[in-house]
C-alpha positions as CSV (number, residue, x, y, z in Angstrom):
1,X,-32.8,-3.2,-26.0
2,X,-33.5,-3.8,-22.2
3,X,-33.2,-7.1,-20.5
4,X,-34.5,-8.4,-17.4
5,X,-32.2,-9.7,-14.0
6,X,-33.9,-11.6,-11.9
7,X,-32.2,-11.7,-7.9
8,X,-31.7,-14.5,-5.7
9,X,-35.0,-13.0,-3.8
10,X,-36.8,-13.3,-6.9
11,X,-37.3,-9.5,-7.7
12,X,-36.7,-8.8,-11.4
13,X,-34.4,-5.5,-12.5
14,X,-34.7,-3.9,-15.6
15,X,-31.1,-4.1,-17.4
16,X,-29.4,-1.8,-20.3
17,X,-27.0,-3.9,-22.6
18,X,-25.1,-1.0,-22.7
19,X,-21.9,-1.1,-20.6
20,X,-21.5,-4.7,-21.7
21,X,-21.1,-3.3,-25.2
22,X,-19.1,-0.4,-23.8
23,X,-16.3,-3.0,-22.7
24,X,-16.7,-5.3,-25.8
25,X,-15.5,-2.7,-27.8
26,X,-12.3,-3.1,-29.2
27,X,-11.3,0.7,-29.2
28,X,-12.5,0.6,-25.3
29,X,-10.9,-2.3,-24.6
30,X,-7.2,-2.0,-26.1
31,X,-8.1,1.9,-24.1
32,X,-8.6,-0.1,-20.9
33,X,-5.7,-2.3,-21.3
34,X,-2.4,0.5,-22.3
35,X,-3.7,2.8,-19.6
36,X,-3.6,-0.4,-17.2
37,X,0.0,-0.8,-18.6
38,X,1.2,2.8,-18.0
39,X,0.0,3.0,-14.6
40,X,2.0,-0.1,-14.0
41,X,5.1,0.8,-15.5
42,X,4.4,4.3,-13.8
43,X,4.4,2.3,-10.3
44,X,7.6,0.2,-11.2
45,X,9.8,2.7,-12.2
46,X,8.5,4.8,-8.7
47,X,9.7,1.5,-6.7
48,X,12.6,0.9,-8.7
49,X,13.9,4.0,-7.4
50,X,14.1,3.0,-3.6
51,X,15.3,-0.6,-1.8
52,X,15.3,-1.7,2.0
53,X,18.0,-2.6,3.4
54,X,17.9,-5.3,6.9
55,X,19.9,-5.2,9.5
56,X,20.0,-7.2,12.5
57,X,21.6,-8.1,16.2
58,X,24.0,-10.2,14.1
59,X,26.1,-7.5,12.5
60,X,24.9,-7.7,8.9
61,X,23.7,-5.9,5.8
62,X,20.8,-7.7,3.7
63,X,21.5,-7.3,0.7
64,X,25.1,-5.9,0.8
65,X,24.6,-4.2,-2.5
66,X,22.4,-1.8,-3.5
67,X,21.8,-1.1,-7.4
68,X,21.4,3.1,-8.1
69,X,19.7,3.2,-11.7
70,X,21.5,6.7,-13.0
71,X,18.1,7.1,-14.7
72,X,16.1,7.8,-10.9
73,X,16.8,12.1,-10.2
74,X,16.3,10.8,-6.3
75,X,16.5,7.0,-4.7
76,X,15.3,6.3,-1.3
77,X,16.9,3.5,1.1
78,X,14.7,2.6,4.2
79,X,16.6,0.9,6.7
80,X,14.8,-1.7,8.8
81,X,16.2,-3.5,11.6
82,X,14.7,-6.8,11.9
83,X,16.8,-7.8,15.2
84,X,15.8,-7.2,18.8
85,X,18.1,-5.4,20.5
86,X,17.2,-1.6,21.6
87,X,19.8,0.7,20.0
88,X,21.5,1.6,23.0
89,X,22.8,-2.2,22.9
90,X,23.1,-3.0,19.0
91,X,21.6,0.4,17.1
92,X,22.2,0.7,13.4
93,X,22.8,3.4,10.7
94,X,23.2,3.5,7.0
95,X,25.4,6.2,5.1
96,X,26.3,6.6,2.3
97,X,30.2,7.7,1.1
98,X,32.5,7.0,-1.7
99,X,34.2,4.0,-1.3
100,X,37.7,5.2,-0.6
101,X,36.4,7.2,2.3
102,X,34.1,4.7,4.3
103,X,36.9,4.1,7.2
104,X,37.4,7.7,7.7
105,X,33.9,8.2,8.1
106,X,33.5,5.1,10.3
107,X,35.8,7.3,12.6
108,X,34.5,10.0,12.5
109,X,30.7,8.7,13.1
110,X,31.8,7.3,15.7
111,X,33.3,9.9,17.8
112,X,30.1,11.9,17.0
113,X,28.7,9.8,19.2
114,X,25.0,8.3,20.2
115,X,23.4,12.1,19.9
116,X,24.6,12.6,16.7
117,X,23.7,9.2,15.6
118,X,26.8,8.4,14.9
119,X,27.3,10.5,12.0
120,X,30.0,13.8,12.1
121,X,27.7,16.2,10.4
122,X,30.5,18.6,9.5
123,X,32.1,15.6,7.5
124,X,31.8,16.0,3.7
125,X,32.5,13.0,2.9
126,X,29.4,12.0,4.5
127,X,26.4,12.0,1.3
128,X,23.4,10.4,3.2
129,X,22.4,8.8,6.2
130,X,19.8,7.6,8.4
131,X,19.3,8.0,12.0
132,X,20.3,5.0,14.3
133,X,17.2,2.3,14.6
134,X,17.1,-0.5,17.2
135,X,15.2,-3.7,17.1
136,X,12.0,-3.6,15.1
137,X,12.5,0.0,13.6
138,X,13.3,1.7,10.7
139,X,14.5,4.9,8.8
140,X,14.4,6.3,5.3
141,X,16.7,8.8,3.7
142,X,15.8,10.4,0.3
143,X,19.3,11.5,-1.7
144,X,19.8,13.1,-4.7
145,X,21.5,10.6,-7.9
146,X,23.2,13.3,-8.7
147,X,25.6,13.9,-6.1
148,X,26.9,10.5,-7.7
149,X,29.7,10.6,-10.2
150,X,29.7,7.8,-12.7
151,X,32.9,6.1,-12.8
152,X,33.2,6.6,-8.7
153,X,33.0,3.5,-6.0
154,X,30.2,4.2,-3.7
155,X,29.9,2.4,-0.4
156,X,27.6,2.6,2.7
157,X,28.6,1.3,6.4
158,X,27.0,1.3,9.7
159,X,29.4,4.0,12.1
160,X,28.2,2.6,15.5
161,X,30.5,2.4,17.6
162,X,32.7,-1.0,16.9
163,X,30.3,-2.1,13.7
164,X,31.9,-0.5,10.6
165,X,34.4,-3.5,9.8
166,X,31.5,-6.2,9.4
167,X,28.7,-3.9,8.5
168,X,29.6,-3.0,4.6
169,X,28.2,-2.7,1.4
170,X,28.7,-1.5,-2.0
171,X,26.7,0.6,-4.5
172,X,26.4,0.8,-7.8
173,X,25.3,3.2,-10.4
174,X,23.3,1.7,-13.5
């Protein structure tokens, strides 16, 4: 059966019933609607699997926990500073250590120096980092989960120079 569509202009099209009936049916339909599903579910556990972390000219983590689902074989953390300061003046790095050793790592980052952004890349202890951003930038590192024990306190800090006491968080493994 063919209808007819007639346009605003007042030409008439000659129309097939047929995709209309396509999408009625059920089988199509409940088709349409679990691949809509997986593909959604698909993106959430892709984002689930990375955060962003803000920093500013005020010396702060946002949030200052991150929540690493064991379940994720990589996780991504973008750091974005939202302040204005260049990073010469108030920079910003994120790394990643166990707990226990953030303050050692804090040292050491910081007598790397600005070249090394901060980060002593003979140090161990160190298990991901970004480079240093200033105001309006960001980085992304990409680490594997499972460098991460379960059962161990994870941490991350900022190791330029004079920020790693107020610039802390914690992480944990889900």
């Amino acid at each position: 059966m063919v209808g007819l569509f007639e346009h605003a202009d007042g030409h008439k099209q000659a129309i097939h019933p047929m995709p209309i009936l396509f999408l009625q049916s059920k089988i199509w339909r409940d088709a349409l609607v679990a691949l809509t599903l997986l593909l959604a579910s698909g993106l959430a556990a892709a984002q689930h699997c990375a955060t962003t972390i803000e920093s500013d000219d005020a010396l702060r983590f946002t949030p200052e926990k991150i929540e690493i689902p064991l379940s994720c074989k990589t996780f991504t953390v973008t750091l974005k500073h939202t302040g204005r300061l260049p990073k010469l003046a108030m920079g910003h790095n994120w790394v990643l250590a166990k707990l226990s050793d953030l303050d050692g790592v804090a040292r050491t980052g910081m007598l790397a120096g600005a070249d090394h952004n901060y980060v002593d890349l003979k140090d161990t202890r160190v298990l991901a980092h970004t480079s240093v951003v200033g105001g309006g930038e960001s980085a992304s590192v990409t680490f594997d989960v499972a460098t991460l024990l379960p059962g161990e306190r994870y941490g991350f800090v900022c190791t330029f120079a004079g920020h790693s006491p107020l610039m802390r968080g914690t992480n944990v493994l889900k």
